[in-house]
N, C-alpha and C positions, 0 to 999 in steps of 0.2 A: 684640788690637788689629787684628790681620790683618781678624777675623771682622763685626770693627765697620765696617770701612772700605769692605769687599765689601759689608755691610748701605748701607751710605747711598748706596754706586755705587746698587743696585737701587733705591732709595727714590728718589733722586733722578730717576731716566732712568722710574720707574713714573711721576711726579708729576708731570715734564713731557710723556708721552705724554697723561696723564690731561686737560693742560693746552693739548694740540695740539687733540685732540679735540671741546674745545669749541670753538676756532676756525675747523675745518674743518666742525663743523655750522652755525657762524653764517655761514661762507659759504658753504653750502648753501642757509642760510634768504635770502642778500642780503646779507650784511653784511660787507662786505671788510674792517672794522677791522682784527685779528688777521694778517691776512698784508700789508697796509698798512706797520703797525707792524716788523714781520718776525717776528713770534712762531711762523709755523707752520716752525720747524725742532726738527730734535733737538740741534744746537748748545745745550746747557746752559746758556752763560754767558747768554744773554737773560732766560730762565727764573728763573736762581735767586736766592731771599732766602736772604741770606745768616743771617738768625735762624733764618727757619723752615726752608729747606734742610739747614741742615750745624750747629749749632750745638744747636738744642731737637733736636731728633732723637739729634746727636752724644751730647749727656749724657742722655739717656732712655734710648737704648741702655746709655748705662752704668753708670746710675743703677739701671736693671730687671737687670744680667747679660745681656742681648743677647737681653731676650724681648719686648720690646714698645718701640714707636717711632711717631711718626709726624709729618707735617711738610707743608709745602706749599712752593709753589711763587709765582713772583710772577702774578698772575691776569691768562689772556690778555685783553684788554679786547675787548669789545664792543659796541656799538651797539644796545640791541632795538628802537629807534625805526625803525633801518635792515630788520628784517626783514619777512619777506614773510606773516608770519603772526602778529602777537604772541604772541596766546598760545602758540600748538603750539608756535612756534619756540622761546620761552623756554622750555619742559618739553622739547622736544628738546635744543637746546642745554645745558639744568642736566643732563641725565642720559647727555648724549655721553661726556664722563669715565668716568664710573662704570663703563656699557658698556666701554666701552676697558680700564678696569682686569679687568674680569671676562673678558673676550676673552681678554688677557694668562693671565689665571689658568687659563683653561678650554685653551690652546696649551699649556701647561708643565703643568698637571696632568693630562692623556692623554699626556705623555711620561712622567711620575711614573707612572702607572697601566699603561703597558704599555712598561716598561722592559725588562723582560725578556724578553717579545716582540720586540724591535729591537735587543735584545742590547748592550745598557748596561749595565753592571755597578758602573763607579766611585762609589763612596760619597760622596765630593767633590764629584762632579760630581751625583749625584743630592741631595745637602743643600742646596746651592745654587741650582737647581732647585722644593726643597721652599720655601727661604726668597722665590723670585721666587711661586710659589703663592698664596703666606699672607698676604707681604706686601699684593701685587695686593686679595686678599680684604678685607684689613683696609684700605684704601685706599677700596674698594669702600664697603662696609659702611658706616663713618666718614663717609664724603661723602654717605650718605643721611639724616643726623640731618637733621631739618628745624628747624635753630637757624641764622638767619643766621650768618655768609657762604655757609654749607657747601650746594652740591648739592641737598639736599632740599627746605630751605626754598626753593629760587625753582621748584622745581616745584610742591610745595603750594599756594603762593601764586599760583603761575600758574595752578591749577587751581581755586584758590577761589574766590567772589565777590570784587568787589572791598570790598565793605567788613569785608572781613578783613585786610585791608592792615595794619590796627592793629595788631595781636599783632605783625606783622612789624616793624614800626617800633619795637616795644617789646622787643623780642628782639634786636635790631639795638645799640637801644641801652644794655639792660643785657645786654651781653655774657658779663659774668662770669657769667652764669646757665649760659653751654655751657660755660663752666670748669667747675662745680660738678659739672652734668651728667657730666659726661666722668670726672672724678675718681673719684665718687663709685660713677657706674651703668655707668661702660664696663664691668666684668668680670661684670655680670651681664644687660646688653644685647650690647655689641660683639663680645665673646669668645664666648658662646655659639654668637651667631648663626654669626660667622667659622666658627668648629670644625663646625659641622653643613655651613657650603657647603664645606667642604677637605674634609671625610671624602665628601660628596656626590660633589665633582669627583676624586677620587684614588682613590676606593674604601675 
């Protein structure tokens, strides 16, 4: 229970960093929504849904034995109309997060990787460590499926003509198609990918 609780501290403060992220690119790009609001703190409680926070996460964790998880956060809101560049701005601001999560990963896995150069030794403290890594990773990864709401799709689509808008629209509204996805193809998409950047960044 201990291991689960420590899991969703990490998930949750990953999710809203991931979520800070995007708010401080959209006000990079012009678009003061997100700190308006008051969303650009690490103060938790603005951030979290309580389904997709602590709840789906909670019983995934326990549902898998404490091997897979993952969750969101309530989405900082933004403006695109507000920024300074539509497009760019939207493909910067969809991929702010992602960065952020990988940042996270690429800080705590050069501690994992030259731990015993710095003379860290506690096992504890290096699993824990391993799990902010992996987690970040799988965070990372996940948020690049280009299936509406997630990350990838509003960079794709910021990136495509517009009259590709369509698939978006139609992905948006049969959702259950990223349920299906995710079920069905995470362990032979998600997981591999994950495993090759944690072995990349950790050695």
């Amino acid at each position: 229970m201990a291991d689960t609780i420590f899991f969703l501290i990490i998930l949750i403060f990953s999710i809203i960093i991931h979520e800070i992220a995007h708010g401080y690119m959209a006000e990079l790009f012009g678009d003061p929504t997100a700190r308006l609001a008051g969303r650009l703190t690490l103060n938790p409680l603005p951030h979290i849904d309580l389904l997709g926070s602590i709840i789906i996460p909670a019983l995934m964790l326990l549902g898998s034995g404490g091997s897979f998880a993952f969750g969101w956060a309530k989405p900082v809101p933004y403006n695109p109309y507000n920024l300074k560049n539509f497009k760019w701005g939207t493909v910067f601001v969809g991929m702010a997060g992602v960065v952020a999560n990988l940042f996270i990963a690429l800080v705590f896995g050069f501690i994992l990787r030259f731990h015993s150069g710095i003379g860290i030794s506690s096992l504890p403290f290096l699993s824990m460590i391993e799990s902010i890594v992996y987690l970040n990773i799988v965070l990372a990864v996940f948020n690049l499926i280009p299936f509406p709401p997630l990350d990838g799709a509003k960079v794709l689509f910021a990136l495509l003509p517009f009259r590709f808008q369509y698939i978006h629209n139609y992905l948006e509204r049969n959702w259950f198609l990223f349920l299906v996805f995710v079920l069905f193809f995470a362990q032979y998409i998600i997981w591999p990918i994950t495993s090759v950047i944690f072995g990349i960044i950790v050695g």
